[in-house]
C-alpha positions in Angstrom: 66.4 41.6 102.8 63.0 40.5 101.1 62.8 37.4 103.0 62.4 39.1 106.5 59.7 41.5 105.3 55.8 39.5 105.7 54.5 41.5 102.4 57.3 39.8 100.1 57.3 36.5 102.5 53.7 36.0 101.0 55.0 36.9 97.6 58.1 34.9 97.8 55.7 31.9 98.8 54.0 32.1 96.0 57.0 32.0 93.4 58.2 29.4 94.7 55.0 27.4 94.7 54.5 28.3 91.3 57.6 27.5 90.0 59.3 24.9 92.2 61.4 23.4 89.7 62.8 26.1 88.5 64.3 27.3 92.1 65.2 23.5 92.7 67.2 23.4 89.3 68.8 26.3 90.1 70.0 25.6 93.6 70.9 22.1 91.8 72.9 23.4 89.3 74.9 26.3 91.0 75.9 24.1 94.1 77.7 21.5 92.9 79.8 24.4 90.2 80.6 26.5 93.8 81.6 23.4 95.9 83.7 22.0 93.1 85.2 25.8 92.7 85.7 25.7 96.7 87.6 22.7 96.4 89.6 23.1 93.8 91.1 26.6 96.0 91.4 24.8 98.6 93.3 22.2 97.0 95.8 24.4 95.4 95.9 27.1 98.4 96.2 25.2 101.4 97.1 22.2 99.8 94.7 20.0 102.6 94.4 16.2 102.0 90.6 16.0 101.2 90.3 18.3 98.4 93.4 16.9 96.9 92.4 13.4 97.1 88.9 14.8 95.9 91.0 16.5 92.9 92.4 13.0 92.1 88.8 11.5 92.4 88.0 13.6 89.9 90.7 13.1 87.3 90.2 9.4 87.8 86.5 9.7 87.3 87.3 12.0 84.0 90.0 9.1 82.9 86.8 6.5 83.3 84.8 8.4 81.0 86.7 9.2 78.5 88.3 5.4 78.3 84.4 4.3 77.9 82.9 6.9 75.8 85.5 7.8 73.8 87.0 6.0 71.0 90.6 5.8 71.9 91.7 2.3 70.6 92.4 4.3 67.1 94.8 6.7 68.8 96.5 4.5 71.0 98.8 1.7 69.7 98.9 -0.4 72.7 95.7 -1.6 73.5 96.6 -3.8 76.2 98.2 -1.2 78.1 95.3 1.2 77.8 93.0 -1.7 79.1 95.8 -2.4 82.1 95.4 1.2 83.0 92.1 1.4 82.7 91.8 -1.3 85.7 94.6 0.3 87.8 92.1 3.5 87.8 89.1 1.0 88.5 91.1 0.3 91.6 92.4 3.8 92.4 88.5 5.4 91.7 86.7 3.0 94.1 89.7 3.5 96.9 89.2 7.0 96.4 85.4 7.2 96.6 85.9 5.4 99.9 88.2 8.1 101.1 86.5 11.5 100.3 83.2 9.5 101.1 84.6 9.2 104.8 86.2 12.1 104.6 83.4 14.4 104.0 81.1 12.2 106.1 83.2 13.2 109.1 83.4 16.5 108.0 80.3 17.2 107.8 80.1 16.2 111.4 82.9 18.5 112.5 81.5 21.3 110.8 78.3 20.9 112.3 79.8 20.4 115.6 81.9 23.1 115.3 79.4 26.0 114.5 77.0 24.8 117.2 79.3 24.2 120.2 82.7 26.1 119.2 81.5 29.3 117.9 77.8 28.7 119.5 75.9 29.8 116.4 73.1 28.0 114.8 73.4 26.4 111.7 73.1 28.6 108.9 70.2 27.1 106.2 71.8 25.3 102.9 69.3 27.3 100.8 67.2 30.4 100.7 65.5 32.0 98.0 64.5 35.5 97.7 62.0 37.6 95.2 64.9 39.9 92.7 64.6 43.3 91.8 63.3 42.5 88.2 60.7 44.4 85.7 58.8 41.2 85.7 59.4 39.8 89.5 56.7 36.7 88.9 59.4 35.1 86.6 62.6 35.5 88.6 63.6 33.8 92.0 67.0 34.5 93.5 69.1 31.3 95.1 71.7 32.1 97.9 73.8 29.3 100.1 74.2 31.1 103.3 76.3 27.8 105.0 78.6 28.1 101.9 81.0 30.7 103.1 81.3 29.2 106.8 81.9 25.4 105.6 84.7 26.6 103.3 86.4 28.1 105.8 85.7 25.2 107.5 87.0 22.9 104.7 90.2 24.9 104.7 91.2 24.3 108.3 89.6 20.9 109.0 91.6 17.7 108.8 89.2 14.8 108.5 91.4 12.2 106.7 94.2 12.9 108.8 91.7 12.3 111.9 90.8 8.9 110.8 94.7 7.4 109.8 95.3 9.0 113.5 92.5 7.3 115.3 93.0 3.9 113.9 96.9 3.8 114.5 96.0 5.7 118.1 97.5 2.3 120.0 101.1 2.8 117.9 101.9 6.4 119.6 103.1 7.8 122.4 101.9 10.4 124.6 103.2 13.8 125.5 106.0 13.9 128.1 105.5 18.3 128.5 102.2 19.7 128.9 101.0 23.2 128.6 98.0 23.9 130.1 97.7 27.5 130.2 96.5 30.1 130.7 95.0 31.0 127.4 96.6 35.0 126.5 99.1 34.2 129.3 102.4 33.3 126.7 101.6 29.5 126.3 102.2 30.1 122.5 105.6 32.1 123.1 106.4 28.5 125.3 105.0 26.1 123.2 107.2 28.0 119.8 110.3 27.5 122.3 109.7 24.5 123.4 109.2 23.4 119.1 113.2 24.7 118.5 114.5 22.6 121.5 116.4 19.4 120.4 114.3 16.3 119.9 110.7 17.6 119.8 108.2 16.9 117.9 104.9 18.7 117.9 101.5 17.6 118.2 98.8 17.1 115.9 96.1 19.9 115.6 92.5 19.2 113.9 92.4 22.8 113.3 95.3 24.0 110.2 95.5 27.5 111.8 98.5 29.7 112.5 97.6 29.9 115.9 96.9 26.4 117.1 98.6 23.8 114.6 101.7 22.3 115.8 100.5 23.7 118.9 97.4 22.6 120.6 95.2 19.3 119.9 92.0 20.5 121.6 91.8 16.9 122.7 90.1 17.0 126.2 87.8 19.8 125.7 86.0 18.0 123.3 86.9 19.0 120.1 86.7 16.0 118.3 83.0 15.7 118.4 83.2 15.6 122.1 84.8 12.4 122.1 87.3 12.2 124.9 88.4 8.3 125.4 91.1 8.7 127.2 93.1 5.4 125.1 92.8 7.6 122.1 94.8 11.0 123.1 97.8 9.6 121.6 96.3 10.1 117.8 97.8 14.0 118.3 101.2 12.5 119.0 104.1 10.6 117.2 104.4 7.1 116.4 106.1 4.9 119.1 108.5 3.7 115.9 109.5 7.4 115.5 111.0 7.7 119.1 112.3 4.1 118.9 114.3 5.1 115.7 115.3 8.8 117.2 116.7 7.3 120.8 117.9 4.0 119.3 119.3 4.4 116.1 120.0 8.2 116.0 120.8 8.4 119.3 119.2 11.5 119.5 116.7 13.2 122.0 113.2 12.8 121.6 110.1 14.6 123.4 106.7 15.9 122.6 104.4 18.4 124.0 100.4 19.6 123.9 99.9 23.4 124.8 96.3 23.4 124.8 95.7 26.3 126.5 92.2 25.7 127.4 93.1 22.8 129.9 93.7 25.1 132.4 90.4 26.1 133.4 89.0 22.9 132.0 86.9 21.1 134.9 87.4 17.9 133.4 91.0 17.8 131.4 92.8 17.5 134.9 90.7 14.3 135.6 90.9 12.7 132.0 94.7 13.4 131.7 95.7 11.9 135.0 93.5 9.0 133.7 95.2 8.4 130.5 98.5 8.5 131.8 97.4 5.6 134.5 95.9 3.7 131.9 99.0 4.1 129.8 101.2 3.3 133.3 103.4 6.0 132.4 104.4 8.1 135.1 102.7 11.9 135.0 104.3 14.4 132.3 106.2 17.7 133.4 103.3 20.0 133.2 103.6 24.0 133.1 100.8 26.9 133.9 102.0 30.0 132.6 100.1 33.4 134.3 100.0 36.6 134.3 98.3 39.8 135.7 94.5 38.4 136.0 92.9 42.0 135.2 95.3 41.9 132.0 94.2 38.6 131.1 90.7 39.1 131.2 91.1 42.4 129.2 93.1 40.6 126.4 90.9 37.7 126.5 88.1 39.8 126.1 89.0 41.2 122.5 90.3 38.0 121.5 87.2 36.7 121.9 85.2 39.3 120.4 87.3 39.6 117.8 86.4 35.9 117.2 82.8 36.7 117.4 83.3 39.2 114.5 84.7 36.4 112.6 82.2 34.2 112.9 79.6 36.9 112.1 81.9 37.5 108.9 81.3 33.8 107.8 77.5 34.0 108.0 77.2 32.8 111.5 74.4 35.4 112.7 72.3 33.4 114.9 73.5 32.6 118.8 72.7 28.6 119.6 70.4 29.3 122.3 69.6 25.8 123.2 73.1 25.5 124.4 73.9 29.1 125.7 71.9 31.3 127.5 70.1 34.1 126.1 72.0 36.8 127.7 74.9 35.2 125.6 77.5 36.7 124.5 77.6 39.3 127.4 78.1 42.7 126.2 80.7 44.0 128.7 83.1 42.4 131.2 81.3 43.9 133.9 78.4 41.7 132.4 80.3 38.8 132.4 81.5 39.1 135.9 78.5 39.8 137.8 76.8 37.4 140.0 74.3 36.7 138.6 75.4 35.6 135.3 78.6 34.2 136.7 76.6 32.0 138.8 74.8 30.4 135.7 78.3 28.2 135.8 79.3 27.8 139.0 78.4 24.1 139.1 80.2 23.3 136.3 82.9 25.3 137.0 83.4 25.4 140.8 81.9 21.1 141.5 84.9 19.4 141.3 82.8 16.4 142.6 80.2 16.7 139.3 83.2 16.8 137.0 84.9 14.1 138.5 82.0 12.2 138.5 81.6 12.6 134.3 85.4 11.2 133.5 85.3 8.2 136.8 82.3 7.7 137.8 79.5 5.2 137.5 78.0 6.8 134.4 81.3 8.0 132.9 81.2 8.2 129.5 83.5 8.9 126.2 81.8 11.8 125.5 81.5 14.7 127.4 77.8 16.5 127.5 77.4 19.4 125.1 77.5 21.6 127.8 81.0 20.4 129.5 82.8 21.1 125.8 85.2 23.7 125.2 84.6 26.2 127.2 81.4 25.2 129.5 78.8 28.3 128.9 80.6 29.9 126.6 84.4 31.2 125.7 83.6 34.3 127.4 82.1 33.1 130.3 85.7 32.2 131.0 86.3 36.0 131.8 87.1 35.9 135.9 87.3 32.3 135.8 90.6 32.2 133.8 92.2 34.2 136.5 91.9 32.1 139.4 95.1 30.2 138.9 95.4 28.9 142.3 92.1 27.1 142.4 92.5 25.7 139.0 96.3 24.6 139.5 95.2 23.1 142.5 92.3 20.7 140.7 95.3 19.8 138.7 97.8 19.2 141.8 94.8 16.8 143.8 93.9 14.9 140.5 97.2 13.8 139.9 98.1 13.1 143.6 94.7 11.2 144.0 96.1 8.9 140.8 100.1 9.0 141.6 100.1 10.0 145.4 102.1 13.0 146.8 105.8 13.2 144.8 108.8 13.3 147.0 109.7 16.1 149.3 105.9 17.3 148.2 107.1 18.7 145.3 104.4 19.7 143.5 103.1 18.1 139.7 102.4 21.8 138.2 105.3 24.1 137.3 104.5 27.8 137.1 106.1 30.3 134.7 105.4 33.8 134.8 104.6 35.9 131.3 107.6 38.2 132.4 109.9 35.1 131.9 109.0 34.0 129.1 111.3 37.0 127.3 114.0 36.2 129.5 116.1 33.2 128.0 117.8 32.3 131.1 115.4 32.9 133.7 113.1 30.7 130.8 115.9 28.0 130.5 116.0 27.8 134.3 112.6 27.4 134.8 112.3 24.4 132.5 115.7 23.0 133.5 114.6 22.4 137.3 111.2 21.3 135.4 112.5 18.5 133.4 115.5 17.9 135.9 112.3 17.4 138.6 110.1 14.8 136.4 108.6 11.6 137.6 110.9 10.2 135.3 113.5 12.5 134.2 115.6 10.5 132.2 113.1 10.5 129.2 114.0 14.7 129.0 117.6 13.9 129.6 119.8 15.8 127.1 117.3 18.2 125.6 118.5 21.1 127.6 122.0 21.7 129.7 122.4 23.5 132.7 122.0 27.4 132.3 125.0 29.4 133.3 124.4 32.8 133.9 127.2 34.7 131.0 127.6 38.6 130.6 126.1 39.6 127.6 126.6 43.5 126.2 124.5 43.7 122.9 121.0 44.7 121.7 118.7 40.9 121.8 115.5 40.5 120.2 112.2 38.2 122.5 110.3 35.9 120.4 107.3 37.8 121.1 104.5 40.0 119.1 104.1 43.1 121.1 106.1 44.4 124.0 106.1 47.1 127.2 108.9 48.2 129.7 109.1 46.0 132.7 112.3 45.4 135.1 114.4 42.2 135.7 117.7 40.9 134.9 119.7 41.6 131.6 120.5 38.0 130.7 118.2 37.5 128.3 119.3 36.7 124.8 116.2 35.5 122.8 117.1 34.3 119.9 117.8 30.7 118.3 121.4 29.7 116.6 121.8 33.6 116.1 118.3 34.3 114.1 115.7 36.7 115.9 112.2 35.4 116.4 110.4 39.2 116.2 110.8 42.8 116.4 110.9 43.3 120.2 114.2 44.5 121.5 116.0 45.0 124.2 119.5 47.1 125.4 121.8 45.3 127.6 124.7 47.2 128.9 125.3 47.5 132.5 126.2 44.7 133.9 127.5 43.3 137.6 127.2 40.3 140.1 124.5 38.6 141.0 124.2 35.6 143.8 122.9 31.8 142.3 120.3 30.2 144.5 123.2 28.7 146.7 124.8 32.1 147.0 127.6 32.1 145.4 128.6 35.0 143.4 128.5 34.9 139.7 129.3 37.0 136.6 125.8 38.1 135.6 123.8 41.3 135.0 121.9 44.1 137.2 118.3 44.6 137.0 117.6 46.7 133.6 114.5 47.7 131.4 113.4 45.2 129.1 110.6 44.8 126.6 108.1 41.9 127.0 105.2 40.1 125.5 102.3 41.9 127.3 99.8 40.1 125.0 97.1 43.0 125.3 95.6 40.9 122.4 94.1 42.7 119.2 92.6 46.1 118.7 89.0 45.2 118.3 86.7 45.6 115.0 84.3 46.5 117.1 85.8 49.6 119.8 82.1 50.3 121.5 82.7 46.6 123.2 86.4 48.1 124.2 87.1 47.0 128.1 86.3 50.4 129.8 88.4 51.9 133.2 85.6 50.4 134.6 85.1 46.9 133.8 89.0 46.6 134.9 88.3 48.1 138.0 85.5 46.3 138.5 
């Protein structure tokens, strides 16, 4: 790399400063031809609604210049009409350029918030140039665009346009009646894809087009959206209020939506921000679900998922950690790192003060922004690792925001339901679970209808679990995971013994013994990078 090395720095200077406007008409020229490439992909790949209105930009553009530069009137008949269209496109070029001009404008701003708080990089430069490897060097100057291959991506996945329609029609919708809060590599995407193929829902909005995330999670609270977290603006990731007026009233049909951001879970501030909205909103609190799992597990599949996102980023150009807003001993390089006390204790204010965070969404200085250092993941996705675990204390910061808003529920029932990873591949225990949930609602007749009363049935055939990688664990052989006969994955299962089992008011039903299954253990992907693998003893540890 002949930029890094002093003897070609000095060299490099002085091409450049000999022959300026030859680098600058370079970098000019080539920019705008990769952009417009970049676009045009993204356009017919991923079919995103800024480069195709940017595509129609420019064939109305091209339609302008060849109706005034061009003599057409001999080859068209109809002048008149050509003239009539000719100030239709008028019309539809300056909408346009208002469009993609706030379109990219905001993009722009998600990119750069992005790189800098979501994957915790530094910006990469627009331009560098670099000495070649030529017979006559003093005549050649190389041009690269090192933030080209990151906001591509980035123009791939980002939905600016969408943001803005959703923003300004945020009073017309509704907010979610089911919420998923987490734990993130606990199953909440299993959930949130079954709670998707129940009758009547409606998925939320993602910024973020992503298999992973859209129609899944709107990163809402955790400041995602430039870390701006107004609490009378959440419903921009839901439906319009029309929508369930015309499913419930005209239909007659069911009608519920969910967020399964997973990331609320350990969030210090969603718990105080959601209980807000929904008293702002004076709608009773939603049916809210924490699924968990082993804590040693989680933290190991946690781990590589991270690190595997790490890798990503590095593959986009993203080489340089944003030390103003993380520490320099970020990203640790083991768990055992991450765990110790005395880089654990780097967060414990922000994580452990329920007082500070309370303070940011209610108190005197409450803003609608939340400091850079309160976004996502506060310090740093993996100095989540140990924190993600703790489900008690962070189920309880959910269960004393919500009764310091609502009050205590009757019979102290509590607001949070929790649903183990094991039944998640169980359809009956699963249906059970968010039976009693809905069934137990501050106001269950909004999830009235979507799902009827399990019954425990024998079942004597081979099922398949909506899940992506499995391992042997025990419980009872009623599961059946699949949807109006179609499978959902590879995993299966063997059910064929079967006997009684008692209900919870002990009466004897036809069910199924306890039988080996296979579940979603979610031990997250193998790693690119297998020195950073979680050893026997960061697990012990």
């Amino acid at each position: 790399n002949f930029a890094k090395k002093k003897s070609t720095q000095s060299h490099l200077h002085a091409i450049t400063m000999a022959y300026p406007m030859t680098a600058t008409a370079t970098a000019a020229i080539q920019l705008p031809k990769l952009l417009l490439k970049s676009i045009i992909q993204a356009a017919i790949e991923t079919r995103q609604t800024l480069p195709i209105f940017t595509c129609l930009l420019l064939g109305s553009l091209t339609f302008h210049v060849l109706c005034h530069k061009l003599e057409f009137e001999s080859f068209i008949l109809n002048e008149e009409f050509l003239l009539k269209c000719e100030r239709y496109n008028r019309v539809c070029m300056k909408c346009l350029f208002i469009v993609c001009g706030a379109g990219y404008t905001l993009l722009l701003l998600l990119y750069r918030h992005s790189i800098r708080v979501i994957f915790n990089r530094q910006l990469p430069p627009l331009v560098t140039f670099h000495a070649l490897d030529k017979a006559d060097k003093e005549y050649w100057v190389g041009v690269e665009f090192p933030f080209l291959k990151s906001f591509v991506v980035h123009l791939r996945m980002l939905r600016p346009l969408e943001v803005i329609y959703r923003f300004v029609t945020a009073r017309f919708r509704v907010l979610p009646d089911v919420l998923v809060l987490g734990e993130v590599r606990c199953g909440t995407t299993s959930l949130c894809e079954q709670l998707s193929l129940l009758p009547g829902c409606h998925t939320p909005f993602s910024l973020w087009k992503h298999p992973e995330l859209d129609h899944k999670e709107t990163f809402y609270f955790v400041g995602h959206y430039l870390g701006f977290v107004n609490t009378r603006y959440w419903s921009m990731c839901f439906p319009l209020k029309i929508v369930r007026w015309f499913c419930k009233k005209v239909l007659r049909r069911p009608f519920f939506t969910f967020d399964g951001s997973a990331q609320y879970l350990t969030s210090p501030t969603a718990p105080y921000l959601i209980a807000k909205a929904y008293k702002e909103a004076n709608l009773p609190p939603p049916v809210m679900i924490a699924c968990v799992r082993d804590p040693v597990a989680q933290a190991a599949s946690w781990w590589r998922y991270e690190n595997n996102a790490i890798d990503w980023g590095e593959g986009m150009g993203l080489n340089e950690w944003n030390h103003d807003l993380r520490p320099e001993s970020y990203p640790p390089k083991r768990i055992a790192d991450a765990i110790r006390e005395e880089y654990s204790s780097l967060y414990d204010t922000v994580y452990e003060n329920d007082a500070y965070a309370k303070g940011l969404v209610n108190g005197a200085g409450a803003s609608n922004f939340l400091p850079s250092h309160m976004m996502t993941w506060p310090g740093g996705q993996l100095s989540a690792i140990g924190r993600n675990g703790k489900y008690h204390r962070n189920i309880t910061r959910y269960e004393r925001a919500f009764v310091d808003v609502f009050g205590r529920r009757e019979n102290n029932m509590n607001y949070v339901t929790i649903v183990p990873l094991e039944d998640l591949s169980s359809k009956w225990m699963l249906q059970s679970t968010l039976f009693d949930a809905f069934e137990r609602a501050p106001a269950p007749h909004q999830l009235s209808g979507i799902l009827s009363e399990p019954n425990i049935t024998s079942v004597g055939s081979k099922v398949n679990c909506p899940h992506r990688s499995s391992s042997n664990v025990t419980t009872d052989a009623t599961d059946l995971c699949t949807v109006d006969g179609q499978s959902l994955s590879s995993s299966s299962v063997d059910v064929s013994s079967l006997s009684s089992s008692q209900s919870q008011d002990g009466v004897a039903e036809d069910g199924s013994k306890v039988v080996q299954r296979n579940i979603h253990r979610n031990a997250g992907s193998a790693m690119l990078d297998t020195s950073k693998e979680p050893t026997e003893d960061d697990l012990e540890l």
